[in-house]
C-alpha positions in Angstrom: 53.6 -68.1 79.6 53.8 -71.2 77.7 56.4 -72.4 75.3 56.4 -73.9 72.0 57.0 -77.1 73.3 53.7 -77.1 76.0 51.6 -75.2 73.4 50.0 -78.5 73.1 49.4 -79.7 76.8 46.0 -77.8 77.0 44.5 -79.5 74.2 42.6 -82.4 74.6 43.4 -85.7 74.8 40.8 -86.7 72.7 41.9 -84.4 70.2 45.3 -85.4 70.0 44.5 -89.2 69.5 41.8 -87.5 67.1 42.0 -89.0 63.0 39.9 -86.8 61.2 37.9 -87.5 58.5 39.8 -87.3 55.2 37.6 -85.4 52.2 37.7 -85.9 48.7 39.1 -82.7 48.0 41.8 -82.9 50.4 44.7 -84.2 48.2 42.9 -82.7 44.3 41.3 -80.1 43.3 41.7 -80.2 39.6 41.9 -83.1 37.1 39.4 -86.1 35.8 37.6 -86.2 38.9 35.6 -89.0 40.3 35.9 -90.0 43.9 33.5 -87.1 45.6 30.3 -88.5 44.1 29.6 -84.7 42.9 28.0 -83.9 39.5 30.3 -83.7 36.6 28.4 -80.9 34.8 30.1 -77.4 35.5 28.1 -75.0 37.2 29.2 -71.9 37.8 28.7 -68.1 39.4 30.6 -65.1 39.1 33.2 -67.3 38.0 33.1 -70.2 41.3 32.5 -73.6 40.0 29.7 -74.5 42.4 29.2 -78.6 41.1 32.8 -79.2 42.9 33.2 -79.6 46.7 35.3 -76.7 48.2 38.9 -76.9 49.1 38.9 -78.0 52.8 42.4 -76.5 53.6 41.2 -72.8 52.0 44.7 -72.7 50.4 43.9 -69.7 48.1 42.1 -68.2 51.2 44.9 -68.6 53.6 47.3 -67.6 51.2 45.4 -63.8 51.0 44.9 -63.6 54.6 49.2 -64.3 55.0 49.9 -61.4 52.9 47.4 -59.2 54.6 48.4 -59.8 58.4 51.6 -60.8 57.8 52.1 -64.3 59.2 52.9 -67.7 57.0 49.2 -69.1 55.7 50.1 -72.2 58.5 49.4 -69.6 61.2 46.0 -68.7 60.0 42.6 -70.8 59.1 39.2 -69.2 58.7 35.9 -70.1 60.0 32.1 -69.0 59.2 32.5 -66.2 61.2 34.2 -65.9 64.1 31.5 -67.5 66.2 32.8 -71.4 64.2 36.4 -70.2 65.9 35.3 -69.9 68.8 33.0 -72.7 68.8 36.6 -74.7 67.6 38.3 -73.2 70.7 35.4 -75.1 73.1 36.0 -78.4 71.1 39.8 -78.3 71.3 41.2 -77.6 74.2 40.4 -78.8 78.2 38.9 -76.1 79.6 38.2 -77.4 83.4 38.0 -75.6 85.6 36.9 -73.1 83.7 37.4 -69.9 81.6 38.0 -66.2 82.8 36.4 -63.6 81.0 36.8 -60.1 81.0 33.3 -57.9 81.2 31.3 -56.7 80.2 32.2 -57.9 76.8 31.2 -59.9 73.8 28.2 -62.2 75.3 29.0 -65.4 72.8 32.4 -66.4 75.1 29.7 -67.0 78.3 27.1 -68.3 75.9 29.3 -70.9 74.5 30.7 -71.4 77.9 27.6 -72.4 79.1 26.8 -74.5 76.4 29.9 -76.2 77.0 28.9 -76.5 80.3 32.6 -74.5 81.3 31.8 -72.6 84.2 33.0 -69.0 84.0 35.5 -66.3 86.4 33.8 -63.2 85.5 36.5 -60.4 86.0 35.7 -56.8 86.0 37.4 -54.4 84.1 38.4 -51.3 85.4 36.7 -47.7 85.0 36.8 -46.9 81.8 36.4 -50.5 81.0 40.1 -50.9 81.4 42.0 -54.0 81.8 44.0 -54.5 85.0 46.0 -57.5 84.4 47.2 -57.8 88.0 43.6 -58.3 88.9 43.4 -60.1 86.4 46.1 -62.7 87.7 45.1 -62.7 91.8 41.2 -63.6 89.9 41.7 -65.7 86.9 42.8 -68.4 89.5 42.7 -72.4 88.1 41.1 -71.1 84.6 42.6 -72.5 81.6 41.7 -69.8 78.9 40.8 -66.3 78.7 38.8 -63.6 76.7 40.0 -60.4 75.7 37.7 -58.2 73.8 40.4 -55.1 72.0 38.5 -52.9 71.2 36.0 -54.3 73.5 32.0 -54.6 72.2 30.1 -53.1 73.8 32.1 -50.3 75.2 34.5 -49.6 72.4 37.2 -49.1 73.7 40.9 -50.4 72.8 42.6 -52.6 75.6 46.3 -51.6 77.0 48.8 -53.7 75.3 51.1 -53.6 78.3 48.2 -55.2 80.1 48.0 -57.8 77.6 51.7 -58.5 77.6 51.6 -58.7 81.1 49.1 -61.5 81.4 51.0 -63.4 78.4 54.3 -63.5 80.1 52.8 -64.0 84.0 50.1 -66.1 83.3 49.9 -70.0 82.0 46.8 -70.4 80.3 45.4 -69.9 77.0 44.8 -66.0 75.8 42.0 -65.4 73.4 42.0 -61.8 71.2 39.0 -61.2 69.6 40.1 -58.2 67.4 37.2 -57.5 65.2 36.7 -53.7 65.1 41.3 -53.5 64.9 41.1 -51.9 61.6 38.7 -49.1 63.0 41.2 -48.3 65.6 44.3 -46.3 65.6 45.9 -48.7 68.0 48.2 -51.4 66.1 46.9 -55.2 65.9 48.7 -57.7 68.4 47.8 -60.3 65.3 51.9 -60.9 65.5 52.3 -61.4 69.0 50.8 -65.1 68.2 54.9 -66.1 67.0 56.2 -64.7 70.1 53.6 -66.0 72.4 52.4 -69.6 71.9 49.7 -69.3 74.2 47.7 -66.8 72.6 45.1 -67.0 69.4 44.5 -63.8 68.1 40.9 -63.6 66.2 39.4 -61.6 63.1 37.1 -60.9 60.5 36.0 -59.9 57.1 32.1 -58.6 58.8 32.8 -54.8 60.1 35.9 -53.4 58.4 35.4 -55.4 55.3 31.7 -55.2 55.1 30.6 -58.9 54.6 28.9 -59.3 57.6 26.4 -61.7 55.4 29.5 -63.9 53.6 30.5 -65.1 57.3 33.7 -65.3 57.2 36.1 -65.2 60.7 39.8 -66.9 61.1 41.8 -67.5 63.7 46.0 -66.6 64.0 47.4 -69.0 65.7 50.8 -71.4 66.1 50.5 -73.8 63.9 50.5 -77.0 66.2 47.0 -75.9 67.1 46.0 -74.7 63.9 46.6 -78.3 62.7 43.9 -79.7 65.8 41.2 -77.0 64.8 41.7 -78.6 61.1 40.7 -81.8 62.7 38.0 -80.2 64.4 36.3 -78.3 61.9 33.6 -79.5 58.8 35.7 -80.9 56.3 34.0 -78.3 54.0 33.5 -75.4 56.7 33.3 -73.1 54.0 32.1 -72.8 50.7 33.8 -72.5 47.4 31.7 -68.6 47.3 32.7 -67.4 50.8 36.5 -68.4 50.0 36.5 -66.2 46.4 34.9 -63.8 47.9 36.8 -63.5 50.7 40.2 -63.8 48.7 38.3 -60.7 46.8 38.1 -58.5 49.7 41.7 -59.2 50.5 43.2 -59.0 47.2 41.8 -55.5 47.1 41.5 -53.2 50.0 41.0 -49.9 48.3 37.5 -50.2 48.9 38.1 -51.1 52.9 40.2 -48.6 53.3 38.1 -45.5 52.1 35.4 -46.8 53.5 37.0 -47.4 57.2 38.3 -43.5 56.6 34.7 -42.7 56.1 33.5 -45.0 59.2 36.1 -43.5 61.6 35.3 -39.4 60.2 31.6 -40.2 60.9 32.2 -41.8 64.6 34.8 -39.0 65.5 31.9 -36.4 64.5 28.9 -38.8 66.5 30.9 -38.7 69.3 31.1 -34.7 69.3 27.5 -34.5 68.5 26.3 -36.9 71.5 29.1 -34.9 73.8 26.3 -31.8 73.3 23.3 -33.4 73.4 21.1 -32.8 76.0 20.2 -35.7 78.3 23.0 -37.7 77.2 24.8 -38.1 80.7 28.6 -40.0 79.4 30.0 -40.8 76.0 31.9 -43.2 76.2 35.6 -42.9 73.8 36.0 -45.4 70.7 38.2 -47.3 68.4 35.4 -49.5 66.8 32.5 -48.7 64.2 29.9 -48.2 67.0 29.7 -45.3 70.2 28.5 -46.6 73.8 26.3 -44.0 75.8 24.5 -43.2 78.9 21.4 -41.3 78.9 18.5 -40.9 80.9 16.3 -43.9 81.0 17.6 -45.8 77.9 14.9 -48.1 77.6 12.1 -45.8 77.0 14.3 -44.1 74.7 15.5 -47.1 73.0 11.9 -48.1 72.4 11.0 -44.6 70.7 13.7 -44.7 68.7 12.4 -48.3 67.7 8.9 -47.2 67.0 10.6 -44.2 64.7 12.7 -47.4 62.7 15.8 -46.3 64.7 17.5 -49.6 65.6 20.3 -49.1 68.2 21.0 -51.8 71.0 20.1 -51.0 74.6 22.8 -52.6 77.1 21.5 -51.6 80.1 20.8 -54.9 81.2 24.2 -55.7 80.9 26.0 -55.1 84.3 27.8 -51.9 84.6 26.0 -50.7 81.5 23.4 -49.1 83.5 21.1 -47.0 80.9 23.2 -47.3 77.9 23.0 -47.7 74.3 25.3 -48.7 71.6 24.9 -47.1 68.5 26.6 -48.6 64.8 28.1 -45.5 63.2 26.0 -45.4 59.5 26.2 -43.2 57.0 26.1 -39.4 57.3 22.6 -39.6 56.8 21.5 -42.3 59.1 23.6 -40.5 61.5 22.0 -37.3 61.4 18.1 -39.0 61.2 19.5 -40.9 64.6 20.8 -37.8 66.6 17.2 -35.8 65.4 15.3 -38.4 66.7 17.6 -39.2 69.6 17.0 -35.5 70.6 14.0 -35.3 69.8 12.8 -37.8 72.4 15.2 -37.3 75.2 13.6 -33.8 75.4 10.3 -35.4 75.8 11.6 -37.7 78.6 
């Protein structure tokens, strides 16, 4: 485990030496201004004046996400998406030899990695797609940074927080938490575990629970020595004036989250009975996200009737260990039903 006094040692020298550039907007956001060149004529919508740059340090934005996860606004910055996050974690730190990742999992850590040209320790999780974190620590080996996945896309599944901790106090790297689907899962966020562990970067967003898949909108928890490089990392303007009102929307209300997550969780818990008794559906696989994981026979002839019928559901079977299986999104009760006819429908055909 690393302390507050190495969290920096893994970031790169380049970034530490880095001066990055300074914006307009940096120091004023209100007043007679003339030094960003912008056009002085108000334009607005819904209320955001559009004809100013953005603020580049998301103050307002920060601020909501504090009171929502409970950490001070200098543990927290927000990307567009989670995807700009990650992209910040390949830019900041020094990640040779390499990165471990657990799978199978989210496929952007090994696409970036590869872009990055990082080369990658696969380690397998366990049946049930559980985490083993002393495998984790004879296999991780040299790497500098790992990906966790709780609950884990594809499979669904929420990871052992023992298993976490374990790696966090034994191991010296960098721990990435991608916690997307936490508010569909009964399990508690480890979003606080970031002041206790310095090592570890806990991520989020506003696309599944929230429902603004299309704003874009991710951020990062993190202590605050390397929230300050991915501020010198990141597009002065990263996001726009829209996505941060809209975002401080969602979070100054949650009433609408809420009910809706109730709804979510009631339609999955009833999917997952359904699928248990559907013939030709050989495993369902247990879930704490918006979205079921199941085996059935020959899932890509089935996947491609269920396309034909405007069904969309993901086949994963080319994803190793996911063997003819399909992730379904839980929709509404009526896109559920249409999805479990048609699902039926065609596996007794098969």
């Amino acid at each position: 485990m690393r302390t507050a006094d190495t969290v920096l040692d893994a970031v790169r020298e380049a970034v530490l030496r880095l001066e990055p550039y300074h914006c307009a907007r940096e120091q004023a956001l209100d007043g007679i201004l003339l030094d960003a060149n912008e056009n002085p004529y108000p334009r607005t919508h819904d209320g955001v004046l559009l004809n100013r740059y953005p603020d580049p340090y998301q103050r307002a934005l920060r601020t909501a996400l504090s009171r929502y996860v409970g950490l001070g606004s200098d543990w927290l910055l927000a990307g567009n998406g989670s995807d700009e996050v990650l992209d910040w974690v390949f830019k900041v730190f020094d990640l040779r030899p390499g990165v471990a990742v657990a799978e199978p999992t989210y496929g952007m850590y090994r696409v970036l990695a590869d872009l990055y040209d990082v080369p990658v320790i696969t380690i397998g999780l366990d049946e049930g797609f559980r985490l083993n974190a002393n495998r984790f620590l004879q296999q991780a080996g040299p790497s500098r940074l790992a990906f966790l996945c709780s609950p884990n896309n594809p499979t669904g599944n929420l990871l052992d927080s023992g298993q976490i901790r374990q790696i966090l106090d034994e191991w010296s790297g960098i721990v990435v938490l991608d916690e997307a689907y936490i508010e569909f899962s009964a399990g508690s966020s480890l979003i606080r575990w970031v002041e206790q562990y310095p090592n570890l970067l806990v991520l989020r967003t506003l696309s599944k629970a929230f429902g603004r898949a299309g704003l874009r909108l991710g951020y990062v928890a993190a202590h605050p020595d390397l929230i300050a490089c991915f501020l010198k990392v990141k597009a002065p303007y990263n996001l726009s004036a829209w996505t941060q009102a809209e975002g401080f929307r969602a979070l100054e209300d949650l009433t609408d989250m809420l009910r809706q997550v109730r709804t979510i969780v009631a339609e999955r818990d009833r999917l997952l009975e359904e699928l248990r008794s559907t013939a030709g559906v050989l495993e369902v696989f247990p879930s704490d996200a918006n979205f079921i994981l199941f085996r059935c026979r020959d899932a890509t002839r089935v996947w491609q009737a269920l396309f034909d019928d405007g069904v969309v559901v993901r086949n994963r079977s080319s994803v190793k260990g996911l063997e003819n299986c399909i992730r379904v999104s839980v929709g509404t009760g009526e896109e559920n039903r249409t999805f479990l006819e048609r699902l039926r429908f065609h596996l007794e055909r098969l």
